[in-house]
C-alpha positions as CSV (number, residue, x, y, z in Angstrom):
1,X,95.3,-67.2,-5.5
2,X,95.3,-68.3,-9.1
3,X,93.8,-64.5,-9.8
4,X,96.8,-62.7,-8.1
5,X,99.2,-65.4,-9.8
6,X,98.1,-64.1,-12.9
7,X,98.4,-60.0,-11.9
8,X,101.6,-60.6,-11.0
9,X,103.1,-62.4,-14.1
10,X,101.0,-59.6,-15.7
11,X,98.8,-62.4,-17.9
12,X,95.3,-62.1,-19.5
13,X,93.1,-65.4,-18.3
14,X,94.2,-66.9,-21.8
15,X,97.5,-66.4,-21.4
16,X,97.9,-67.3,-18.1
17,X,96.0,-70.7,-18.9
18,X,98.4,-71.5,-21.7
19,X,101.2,-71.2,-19.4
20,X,99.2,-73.6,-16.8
21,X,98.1,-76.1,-19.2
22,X,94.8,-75.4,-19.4
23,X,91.9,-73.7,-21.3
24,X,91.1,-70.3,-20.5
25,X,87.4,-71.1,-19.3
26,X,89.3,-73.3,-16.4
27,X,91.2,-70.4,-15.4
28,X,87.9,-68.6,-15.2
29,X,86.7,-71.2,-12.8
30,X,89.1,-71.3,-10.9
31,X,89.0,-67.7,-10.0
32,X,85.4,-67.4,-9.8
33,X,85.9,-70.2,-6.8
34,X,83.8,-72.7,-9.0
35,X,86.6,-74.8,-9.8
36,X,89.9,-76.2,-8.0
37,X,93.7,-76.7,-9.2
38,X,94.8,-79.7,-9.3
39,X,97.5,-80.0,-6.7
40,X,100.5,-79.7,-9.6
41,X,98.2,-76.4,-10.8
42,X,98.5,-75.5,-7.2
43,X,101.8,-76.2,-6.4
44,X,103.4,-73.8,-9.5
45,X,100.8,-71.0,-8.3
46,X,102.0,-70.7,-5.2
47,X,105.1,-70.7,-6.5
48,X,104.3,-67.8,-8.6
49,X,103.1,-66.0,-5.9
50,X,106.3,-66.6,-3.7
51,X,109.1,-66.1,-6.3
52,X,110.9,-62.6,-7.7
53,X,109.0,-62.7,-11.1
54,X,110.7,-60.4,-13.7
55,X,107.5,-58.6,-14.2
56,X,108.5,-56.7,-10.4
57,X,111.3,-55.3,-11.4
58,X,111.7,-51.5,-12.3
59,X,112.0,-51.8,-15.6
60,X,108.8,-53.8,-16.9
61,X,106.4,-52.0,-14.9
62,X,107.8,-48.2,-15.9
63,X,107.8,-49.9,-19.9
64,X,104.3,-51.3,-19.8
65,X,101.9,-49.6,-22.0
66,X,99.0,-50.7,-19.7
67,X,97.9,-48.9,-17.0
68,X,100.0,-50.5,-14.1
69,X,101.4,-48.8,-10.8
70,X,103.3,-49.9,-7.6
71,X,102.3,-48.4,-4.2
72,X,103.2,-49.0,-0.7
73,X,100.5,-51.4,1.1
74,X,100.2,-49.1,3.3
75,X,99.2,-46.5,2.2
76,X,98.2,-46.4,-1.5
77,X,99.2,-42.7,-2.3
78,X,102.8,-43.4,-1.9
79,X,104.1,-44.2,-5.7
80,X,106.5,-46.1,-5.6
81,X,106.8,-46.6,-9.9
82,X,104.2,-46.2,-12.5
83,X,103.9,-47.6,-16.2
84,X,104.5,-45.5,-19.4
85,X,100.9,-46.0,-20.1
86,X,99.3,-44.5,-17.2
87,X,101.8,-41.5,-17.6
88,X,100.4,-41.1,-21.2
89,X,96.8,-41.6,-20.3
90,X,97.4,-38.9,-17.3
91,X,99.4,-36.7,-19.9
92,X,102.5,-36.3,-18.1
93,X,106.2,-38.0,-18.5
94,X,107.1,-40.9,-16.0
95,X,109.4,-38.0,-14.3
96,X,106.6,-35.4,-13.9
97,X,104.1,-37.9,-12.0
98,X,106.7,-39.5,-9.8
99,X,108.2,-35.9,-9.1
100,X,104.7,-35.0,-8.5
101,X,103.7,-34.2,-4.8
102,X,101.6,-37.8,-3.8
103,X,98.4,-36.1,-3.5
104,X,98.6,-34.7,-6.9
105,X,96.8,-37.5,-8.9
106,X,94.6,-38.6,-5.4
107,X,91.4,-37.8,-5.4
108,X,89.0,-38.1,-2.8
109,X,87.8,-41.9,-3.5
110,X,91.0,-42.6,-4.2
111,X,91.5,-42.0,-0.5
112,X,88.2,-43.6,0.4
113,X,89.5,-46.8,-1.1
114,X,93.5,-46.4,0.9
115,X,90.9,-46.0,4.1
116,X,88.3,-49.0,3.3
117,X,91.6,-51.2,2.9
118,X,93.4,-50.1,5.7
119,X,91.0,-50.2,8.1
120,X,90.5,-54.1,7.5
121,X,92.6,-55.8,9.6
122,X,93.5,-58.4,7.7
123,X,95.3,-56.3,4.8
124,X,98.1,-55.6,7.1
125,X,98.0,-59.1,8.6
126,X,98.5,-60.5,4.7
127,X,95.5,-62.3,4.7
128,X,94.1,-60.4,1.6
129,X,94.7,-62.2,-2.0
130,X,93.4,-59.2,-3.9
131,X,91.5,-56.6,-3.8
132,X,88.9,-55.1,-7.0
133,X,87.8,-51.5,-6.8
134,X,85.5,-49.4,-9.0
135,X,86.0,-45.8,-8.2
136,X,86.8,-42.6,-9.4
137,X,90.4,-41.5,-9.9
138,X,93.8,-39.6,-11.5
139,X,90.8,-37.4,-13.3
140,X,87.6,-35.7,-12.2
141,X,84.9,-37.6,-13.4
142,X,86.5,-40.6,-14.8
143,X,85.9,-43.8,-13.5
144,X,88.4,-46.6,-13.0
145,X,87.9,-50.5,-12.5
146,X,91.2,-52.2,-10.4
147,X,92.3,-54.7,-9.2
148,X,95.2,-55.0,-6.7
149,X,97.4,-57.9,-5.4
150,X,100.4,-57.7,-2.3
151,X,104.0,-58.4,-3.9
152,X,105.3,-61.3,-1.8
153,X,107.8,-60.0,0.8
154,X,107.8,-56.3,0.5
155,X,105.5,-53.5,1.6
156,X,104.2,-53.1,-1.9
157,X,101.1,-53.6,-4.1
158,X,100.8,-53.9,-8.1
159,X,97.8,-52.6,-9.0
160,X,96.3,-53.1,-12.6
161,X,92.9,-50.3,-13.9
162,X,91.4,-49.5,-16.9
163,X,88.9,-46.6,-17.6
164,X,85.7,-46.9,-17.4
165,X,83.0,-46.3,-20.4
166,X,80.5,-46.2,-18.2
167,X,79.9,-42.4,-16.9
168,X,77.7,-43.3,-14.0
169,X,79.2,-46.0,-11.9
170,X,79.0,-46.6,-8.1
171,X,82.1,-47.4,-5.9
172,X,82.9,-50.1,-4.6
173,X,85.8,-52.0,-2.7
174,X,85.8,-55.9,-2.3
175,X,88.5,-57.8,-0.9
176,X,89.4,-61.5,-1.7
177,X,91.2,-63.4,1.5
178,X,93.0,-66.4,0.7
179,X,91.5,-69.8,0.2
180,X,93.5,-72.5,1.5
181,X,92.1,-75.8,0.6
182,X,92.7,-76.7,4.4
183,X,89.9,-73.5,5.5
184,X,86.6,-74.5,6.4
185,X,83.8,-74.0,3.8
């Protein structure tokens, strides 16, 4: 949770752990699952997660120079808006790639990973945190690290990559349910 809080207000661990309170090696715990919130930490989390944060609208993903994109959950190859940045890094305007047909920056791991998801029942069912990838994508032979969370109430997902340095990578999908502290260990 405290992961997908911090995708969504678009933090780095040390920024999101100044705005918590805490150091940015406690924010590391706590989304390795070493460490808990306490139950204020908790509380504002959540709320994180629940509220409309700025950082969804239209306007400060499309600005971002980061690699950030919106698609529907799903199914990953519908755009729904992309950042300035991964326009750039493409080579294309923000027009061009959202005029683009949907398959025209999917490649074929790009759909392994849109399967992989959507074949786990609990995606659709909400019971998915995050998910991480490592796969290839938007150019032949590059490789991309992501990460993905849900936006609260809508059939959308903000994903967050950067390009790899590493040529020779293996994919990979991994998805992160929920951890209440009510679930059983």
């Amino acid at each position: 949770m405290c992961r997908r809080a911090r995708l969504i207000r678009g933090e780095t661990q040390g920024e999101f752990a100044i705005h918590m309170g805490v150091d940015q090696a406690t924010v590391s715990r706590w989304e390795r699952t070493i460490g808990e919130p306490t139950s204020s930490n908790l509380a504002e989390i959540r709320g994180i997660m629940t509220a409309a944060e700025p950082c969804h609208s239209r306007a400060y993903i499309e600005a971002a120079p980061t690699y950030k994109w919106v698609g529907r959950m799903d199914d990953f190859s519908v755009r729904v808006m992309i950042s300035k940045g991964l326009a750039e890094w493409i080579g294309c305007t923000y027009e061009e790639m959202m005029a683009a047909p949907r398959t025209r920056y999917w490649t074929k791991h790009d759909q392994r990973v849109n399967d992989l998801v959507q074949a786990d029942r609990r995606w659709l069912r909400g019971e998915i945190a995050f998910l991480e990838t490592c796969h290839r994508s938007s150019h032949p032979g590059q490789w991309w690290h992501t990460i993905a969370a849900p936006i609260a109430d809508t059939n959308t997902v903000l994903w967050e990559g950067i390009p790899s340095d590493k040529p020779n990578q293996k994919f990979w999908v991994k998805l992160t349910p929920f951890k209440y502290a009510d679930d059983a260990a």
